[in-house]
N, CA, C and O atoms as a GROMACS GRO file, in nm:
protein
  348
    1UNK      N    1  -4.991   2.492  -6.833
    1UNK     CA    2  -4.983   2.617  -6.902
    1UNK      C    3  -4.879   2.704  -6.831
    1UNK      O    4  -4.868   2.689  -6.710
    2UNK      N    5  -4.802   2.794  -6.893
    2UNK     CA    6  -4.664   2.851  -6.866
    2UNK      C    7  -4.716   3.009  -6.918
    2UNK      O    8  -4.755   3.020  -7.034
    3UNK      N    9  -4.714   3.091  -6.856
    3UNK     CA   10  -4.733   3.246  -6.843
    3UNK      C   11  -4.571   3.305  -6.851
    3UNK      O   12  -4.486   3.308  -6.762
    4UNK      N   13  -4.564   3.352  -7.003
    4UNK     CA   14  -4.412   3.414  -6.953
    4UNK      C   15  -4.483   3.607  -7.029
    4UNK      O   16  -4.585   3.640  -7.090
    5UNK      N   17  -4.381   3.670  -6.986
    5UNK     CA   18  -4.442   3.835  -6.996
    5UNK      C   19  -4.377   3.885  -6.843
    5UNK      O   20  -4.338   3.827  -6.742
    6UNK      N   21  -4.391   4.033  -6.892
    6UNK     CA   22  -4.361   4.090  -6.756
    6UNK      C   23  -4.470   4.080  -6.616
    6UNK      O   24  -4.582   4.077  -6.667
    7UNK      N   25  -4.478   4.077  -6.532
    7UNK     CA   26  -4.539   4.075  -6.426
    7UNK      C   27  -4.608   4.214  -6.421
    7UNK      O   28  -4.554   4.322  -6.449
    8UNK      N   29  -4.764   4.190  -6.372
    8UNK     CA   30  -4.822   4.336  -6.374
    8UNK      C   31  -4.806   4.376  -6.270
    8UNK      O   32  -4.768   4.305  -6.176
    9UNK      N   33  -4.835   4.514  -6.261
    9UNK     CA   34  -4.797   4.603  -6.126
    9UNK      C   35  -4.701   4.756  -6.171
    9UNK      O   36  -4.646   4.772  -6.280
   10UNK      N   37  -4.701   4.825  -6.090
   10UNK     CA   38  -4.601   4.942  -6.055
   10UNK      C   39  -4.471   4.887  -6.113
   10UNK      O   40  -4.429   4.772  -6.116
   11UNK      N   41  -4.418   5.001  -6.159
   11UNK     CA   42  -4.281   4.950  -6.190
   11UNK      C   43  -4.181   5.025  -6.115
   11UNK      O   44  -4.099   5.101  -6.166
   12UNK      N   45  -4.196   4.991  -5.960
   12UNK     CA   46  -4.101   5.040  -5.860
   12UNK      C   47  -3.947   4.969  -5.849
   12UNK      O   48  -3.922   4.848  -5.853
   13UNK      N   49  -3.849   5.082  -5.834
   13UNK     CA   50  -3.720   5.046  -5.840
   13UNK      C   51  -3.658   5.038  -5.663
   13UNK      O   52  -3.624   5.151  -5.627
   14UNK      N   53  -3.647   4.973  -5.596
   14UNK     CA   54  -3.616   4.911  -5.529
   14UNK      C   55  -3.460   4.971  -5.477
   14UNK      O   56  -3.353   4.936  -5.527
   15UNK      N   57  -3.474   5.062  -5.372
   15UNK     CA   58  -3.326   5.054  -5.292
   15UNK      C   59  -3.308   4.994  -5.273
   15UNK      O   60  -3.384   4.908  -5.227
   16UNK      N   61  -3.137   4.982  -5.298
   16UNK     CA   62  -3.057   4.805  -5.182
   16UNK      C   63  -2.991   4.885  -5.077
   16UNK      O   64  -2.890   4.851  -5.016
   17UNK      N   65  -3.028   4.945  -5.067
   17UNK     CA   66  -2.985   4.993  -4.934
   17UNK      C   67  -2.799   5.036  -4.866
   17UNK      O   68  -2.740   5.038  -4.758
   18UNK      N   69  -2.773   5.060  -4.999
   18UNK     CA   70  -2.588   5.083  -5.005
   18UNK      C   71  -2.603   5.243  -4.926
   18UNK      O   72  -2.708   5.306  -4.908
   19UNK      N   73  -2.478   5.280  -4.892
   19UNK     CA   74  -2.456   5.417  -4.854
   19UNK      C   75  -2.347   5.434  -4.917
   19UNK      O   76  -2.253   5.361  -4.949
   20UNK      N   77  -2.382   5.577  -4.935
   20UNK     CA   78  -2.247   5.631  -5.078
   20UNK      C   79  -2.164   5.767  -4.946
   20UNK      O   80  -2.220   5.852  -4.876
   21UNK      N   81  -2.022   5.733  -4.961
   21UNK     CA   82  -1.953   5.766  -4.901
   21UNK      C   83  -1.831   5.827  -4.976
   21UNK      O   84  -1.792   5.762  -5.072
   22UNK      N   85  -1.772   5.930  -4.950
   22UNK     CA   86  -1.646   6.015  -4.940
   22UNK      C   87  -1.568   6.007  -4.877
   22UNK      O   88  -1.603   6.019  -4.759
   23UNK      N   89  -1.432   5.986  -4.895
   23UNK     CA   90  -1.319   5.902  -4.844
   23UNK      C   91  -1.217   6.058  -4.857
   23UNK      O   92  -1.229   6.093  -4.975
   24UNK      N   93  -1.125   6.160  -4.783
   24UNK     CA   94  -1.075   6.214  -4.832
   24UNK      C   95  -0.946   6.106  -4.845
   24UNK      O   96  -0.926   6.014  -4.765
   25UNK      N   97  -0.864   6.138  -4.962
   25UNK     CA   98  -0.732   5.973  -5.013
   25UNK      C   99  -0.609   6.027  -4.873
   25UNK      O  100  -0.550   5.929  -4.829
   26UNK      N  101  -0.578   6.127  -4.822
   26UNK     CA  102  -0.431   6.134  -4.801
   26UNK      C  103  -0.460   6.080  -4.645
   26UNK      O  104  -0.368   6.024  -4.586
   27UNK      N  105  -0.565   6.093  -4.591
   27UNK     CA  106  -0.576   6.065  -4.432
   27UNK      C  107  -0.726   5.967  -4.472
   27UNK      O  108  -0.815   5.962  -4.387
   28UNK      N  109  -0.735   5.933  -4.534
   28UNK     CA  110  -0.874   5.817  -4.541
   28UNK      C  111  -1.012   5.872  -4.442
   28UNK      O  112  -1.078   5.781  -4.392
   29UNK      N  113  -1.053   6.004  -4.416
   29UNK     CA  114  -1.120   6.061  -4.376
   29UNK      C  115  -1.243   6.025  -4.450
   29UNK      O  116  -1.265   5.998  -4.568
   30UNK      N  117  -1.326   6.034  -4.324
   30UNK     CA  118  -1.465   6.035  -4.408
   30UNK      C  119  -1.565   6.142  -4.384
   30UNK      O  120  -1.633   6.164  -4.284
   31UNK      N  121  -1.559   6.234  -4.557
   31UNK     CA  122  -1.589   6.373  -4.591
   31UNK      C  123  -1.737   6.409  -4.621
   31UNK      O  124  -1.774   6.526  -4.626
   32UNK      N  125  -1.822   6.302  -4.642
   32UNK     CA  126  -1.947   6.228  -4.673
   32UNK      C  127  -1.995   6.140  -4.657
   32UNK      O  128  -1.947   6.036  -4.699
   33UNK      N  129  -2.127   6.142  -4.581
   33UNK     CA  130  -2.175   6.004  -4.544
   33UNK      C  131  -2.328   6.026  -4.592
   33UNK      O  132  -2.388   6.123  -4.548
   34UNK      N  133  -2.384   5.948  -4.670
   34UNK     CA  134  -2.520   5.910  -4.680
   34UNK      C  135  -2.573   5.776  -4.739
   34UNK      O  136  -2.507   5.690  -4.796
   35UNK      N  137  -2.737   5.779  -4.705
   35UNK     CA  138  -2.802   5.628  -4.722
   35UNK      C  139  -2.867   5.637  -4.831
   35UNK      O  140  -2.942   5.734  -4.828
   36UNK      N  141  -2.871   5.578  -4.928
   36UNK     CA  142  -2.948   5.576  -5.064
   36UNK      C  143  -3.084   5.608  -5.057
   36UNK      O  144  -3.130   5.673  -5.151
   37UNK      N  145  -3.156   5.576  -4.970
   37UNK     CA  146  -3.239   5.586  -4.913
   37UNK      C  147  -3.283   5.745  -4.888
   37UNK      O  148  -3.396   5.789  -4.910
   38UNK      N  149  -3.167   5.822  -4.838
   38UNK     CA  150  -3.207   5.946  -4.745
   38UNK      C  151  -3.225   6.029  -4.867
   38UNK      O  152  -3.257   6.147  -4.851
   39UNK      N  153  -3.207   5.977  -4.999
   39UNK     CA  154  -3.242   6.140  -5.096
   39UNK      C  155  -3.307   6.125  -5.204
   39UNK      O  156  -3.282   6.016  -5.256
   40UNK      N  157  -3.398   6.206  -5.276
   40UNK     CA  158  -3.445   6.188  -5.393
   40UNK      C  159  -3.403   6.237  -5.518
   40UNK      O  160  -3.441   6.190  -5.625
   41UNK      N  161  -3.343   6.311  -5.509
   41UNK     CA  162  -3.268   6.406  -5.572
   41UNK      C  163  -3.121   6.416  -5.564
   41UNK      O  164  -3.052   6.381  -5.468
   42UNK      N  165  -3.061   6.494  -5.736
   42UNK     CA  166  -2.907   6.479  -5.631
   42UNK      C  167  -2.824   6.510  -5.581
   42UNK      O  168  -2.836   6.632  -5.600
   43UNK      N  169  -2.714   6.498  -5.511
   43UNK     CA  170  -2.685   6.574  -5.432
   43UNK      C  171  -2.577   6.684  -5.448
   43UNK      O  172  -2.486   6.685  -5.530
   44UNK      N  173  -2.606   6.772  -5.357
   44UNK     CA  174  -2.479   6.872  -5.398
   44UNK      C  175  -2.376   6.853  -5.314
   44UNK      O  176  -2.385   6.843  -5.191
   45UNK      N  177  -2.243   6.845  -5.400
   45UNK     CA  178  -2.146   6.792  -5.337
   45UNK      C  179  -2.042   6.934  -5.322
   45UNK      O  180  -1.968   6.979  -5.235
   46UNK      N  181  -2.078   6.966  -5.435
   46UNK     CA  182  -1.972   7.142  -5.431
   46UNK      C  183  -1.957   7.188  -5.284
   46UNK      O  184  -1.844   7.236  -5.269
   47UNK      N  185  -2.031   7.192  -5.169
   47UNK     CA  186  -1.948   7.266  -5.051
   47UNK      C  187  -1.818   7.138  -5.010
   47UNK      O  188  -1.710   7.194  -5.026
   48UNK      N  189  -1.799   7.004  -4.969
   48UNK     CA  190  -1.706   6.934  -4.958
   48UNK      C  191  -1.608   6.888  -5.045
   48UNK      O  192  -1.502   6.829  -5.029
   49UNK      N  193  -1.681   6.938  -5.162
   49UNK     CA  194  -1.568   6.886  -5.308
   49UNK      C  195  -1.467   7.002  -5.303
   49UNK      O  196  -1.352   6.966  -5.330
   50UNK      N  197  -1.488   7.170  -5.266
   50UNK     CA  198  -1.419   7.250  -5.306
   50UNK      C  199  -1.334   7.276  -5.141
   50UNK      O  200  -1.251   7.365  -5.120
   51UNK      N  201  -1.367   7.205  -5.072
   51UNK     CA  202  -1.263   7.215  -4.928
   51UNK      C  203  -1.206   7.101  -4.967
   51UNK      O  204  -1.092   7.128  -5.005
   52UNK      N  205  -1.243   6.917  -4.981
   52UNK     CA  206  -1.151   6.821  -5.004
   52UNK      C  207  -1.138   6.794  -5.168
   52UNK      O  208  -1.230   6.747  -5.234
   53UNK      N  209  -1.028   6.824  -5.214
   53UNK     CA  210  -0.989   6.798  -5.341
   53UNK      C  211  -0.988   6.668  -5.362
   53UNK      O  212  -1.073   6.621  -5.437
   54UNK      N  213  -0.898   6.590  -5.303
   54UNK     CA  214  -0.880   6.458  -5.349
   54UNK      C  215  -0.979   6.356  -5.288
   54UNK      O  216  -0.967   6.309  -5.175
   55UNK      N  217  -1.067   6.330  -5.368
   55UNK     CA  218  -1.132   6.233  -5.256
   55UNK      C  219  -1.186   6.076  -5.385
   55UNK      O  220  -1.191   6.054  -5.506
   56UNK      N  221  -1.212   6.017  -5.277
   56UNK     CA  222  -1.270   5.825  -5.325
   56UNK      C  223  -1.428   5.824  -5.304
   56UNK      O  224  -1.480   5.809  -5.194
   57UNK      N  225  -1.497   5.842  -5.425
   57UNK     CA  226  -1.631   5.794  -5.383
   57UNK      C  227  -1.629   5.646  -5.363
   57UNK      O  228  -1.521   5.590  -5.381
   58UNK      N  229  -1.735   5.573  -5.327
   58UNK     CA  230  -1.797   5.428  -5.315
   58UNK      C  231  -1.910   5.414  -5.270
   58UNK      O  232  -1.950   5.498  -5.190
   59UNK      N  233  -1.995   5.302  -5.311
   59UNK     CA  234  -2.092   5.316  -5.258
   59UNK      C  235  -2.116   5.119  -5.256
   59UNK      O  236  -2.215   5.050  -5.283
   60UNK      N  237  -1.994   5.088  -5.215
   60UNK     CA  238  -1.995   4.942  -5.185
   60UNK      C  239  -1.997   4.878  -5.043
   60UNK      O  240  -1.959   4.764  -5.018
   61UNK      N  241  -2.052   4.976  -4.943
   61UNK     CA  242  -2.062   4.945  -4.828
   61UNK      C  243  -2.255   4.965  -4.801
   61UNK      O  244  -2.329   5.047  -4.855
   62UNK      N  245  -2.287   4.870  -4.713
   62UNK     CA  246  -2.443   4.825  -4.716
   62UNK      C  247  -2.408   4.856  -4.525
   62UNK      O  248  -2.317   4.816  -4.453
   63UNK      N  249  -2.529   4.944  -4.495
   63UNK     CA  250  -2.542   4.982  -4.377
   63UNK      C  251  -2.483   4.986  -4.286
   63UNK      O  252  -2.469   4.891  -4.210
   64UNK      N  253  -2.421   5.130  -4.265
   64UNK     CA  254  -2.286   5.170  -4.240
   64UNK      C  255  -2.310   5.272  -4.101
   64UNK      O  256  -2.383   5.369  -4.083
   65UNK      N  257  -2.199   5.193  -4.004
   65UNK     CA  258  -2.202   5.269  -3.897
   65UNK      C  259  -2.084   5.361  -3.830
   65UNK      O  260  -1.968   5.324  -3.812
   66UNK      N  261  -2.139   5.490  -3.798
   66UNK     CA  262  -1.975   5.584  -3.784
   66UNK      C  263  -1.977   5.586  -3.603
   66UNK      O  264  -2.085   5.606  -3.548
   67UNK      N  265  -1.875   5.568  -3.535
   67UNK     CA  266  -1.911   5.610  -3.414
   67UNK      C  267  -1.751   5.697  -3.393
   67UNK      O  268  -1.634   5.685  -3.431
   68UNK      N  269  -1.814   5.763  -3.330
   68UNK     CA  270  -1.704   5.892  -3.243
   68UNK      C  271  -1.685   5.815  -3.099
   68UNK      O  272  -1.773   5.756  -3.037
   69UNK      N  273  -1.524   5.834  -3.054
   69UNK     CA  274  -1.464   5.828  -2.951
   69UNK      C  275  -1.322   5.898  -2.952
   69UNK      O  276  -1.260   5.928  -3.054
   70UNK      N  277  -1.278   5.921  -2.812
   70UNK     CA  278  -1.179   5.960  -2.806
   70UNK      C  279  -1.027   5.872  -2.843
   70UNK      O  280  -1.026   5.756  -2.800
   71UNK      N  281  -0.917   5.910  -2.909
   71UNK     CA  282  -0.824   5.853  -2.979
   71UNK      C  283  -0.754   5.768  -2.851
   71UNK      O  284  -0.691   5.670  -2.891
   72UNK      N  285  -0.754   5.787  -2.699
   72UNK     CA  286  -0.745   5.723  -2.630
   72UNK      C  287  -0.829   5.554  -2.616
   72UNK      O  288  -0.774   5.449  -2.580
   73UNK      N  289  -0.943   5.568  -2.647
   73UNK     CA  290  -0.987   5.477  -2.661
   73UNK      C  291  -0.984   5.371  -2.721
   73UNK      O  292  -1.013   5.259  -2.680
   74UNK      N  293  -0.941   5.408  -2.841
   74UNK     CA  294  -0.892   5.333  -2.949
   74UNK      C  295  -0.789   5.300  -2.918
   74UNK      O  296  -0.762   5.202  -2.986
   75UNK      N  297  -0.713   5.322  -2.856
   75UNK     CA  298  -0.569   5.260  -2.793
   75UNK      C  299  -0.586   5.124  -2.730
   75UNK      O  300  -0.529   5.020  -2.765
   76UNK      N  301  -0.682   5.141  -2.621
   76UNK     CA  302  -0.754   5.088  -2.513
   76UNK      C  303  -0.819   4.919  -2.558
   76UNK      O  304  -0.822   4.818  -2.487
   77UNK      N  305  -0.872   4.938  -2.722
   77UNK     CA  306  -0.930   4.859  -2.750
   77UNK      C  307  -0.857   4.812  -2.804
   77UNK      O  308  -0.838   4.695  -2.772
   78UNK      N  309  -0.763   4.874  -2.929
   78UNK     CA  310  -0.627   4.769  -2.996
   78UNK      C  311  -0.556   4.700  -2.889
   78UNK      O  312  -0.501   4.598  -2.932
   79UNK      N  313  -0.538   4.722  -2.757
   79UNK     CA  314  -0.469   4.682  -2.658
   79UNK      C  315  -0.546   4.494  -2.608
   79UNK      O  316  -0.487   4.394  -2.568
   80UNK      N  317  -0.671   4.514  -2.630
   80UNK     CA  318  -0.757   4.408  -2.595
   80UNK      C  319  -0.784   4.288  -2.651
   80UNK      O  320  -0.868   4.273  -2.740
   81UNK      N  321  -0.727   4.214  -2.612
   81UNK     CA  322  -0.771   4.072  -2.722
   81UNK      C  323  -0.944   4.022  -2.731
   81UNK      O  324  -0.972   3.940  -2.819
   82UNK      N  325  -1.015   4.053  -2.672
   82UNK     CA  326  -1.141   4.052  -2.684
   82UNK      C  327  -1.246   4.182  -2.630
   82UNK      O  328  -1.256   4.222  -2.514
   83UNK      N  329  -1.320   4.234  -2.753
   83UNK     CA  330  -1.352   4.304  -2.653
   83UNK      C  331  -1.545   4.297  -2.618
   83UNK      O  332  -1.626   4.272  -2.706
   84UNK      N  333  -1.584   4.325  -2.468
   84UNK     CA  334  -1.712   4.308  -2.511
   84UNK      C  335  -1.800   4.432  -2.505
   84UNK      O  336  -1.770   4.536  -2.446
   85UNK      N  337  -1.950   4.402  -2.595
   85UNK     CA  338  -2.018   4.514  -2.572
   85UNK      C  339  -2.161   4.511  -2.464
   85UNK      O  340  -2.201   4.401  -2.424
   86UNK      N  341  -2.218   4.615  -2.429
   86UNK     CA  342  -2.248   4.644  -2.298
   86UNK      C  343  -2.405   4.681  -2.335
   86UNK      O  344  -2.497   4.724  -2.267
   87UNK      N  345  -2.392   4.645  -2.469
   87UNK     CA  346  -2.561   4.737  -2.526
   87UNK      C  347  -2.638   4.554  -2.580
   87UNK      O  348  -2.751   4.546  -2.627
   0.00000   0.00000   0.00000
């Protein structure tokens, strides 16, 4: 015997877990960062939309990490043919 029909239960919709991001286009800045996850509601974009005009939404990146360092550093590491981490 073969049971076809929808499956009972809640009809919960399921984050995939993307983060939707703001790109400003002329320096590829990133003007917005959030996790699909972090909101229920939506969001207001008007304070960064009316300082960056031109910008790239997406939301084709899946758990996304920003880290700050100094622009020296980044020198330091393009310089390195391998580099390792310490964590």
């Amino acid at each position: 015997m073969c049971a076809t029909g929808p499956v009972p239960g809640p009809k919960v919709r399921r984050g995939k877990g993307r983060d939707f991001i703001a790109l400003e286009e002329s320096t590829n800045r990133i003007v917005y960062l959030t996790s699909e996850e972090d909101f229920d509601q939506p969001v207001n974009a008007e304070p960064w939309m009316n300082k960056f005009w031109n910008v790239s939404l997406t939301a084709r990146y899946v758990d996304c990490h920003v880290y700050f360092m100094r622009h020296s550093c980044l020198g330091m590491i393009a310089r390195q043919k391998l580099v390792h981490s310490f964590f």
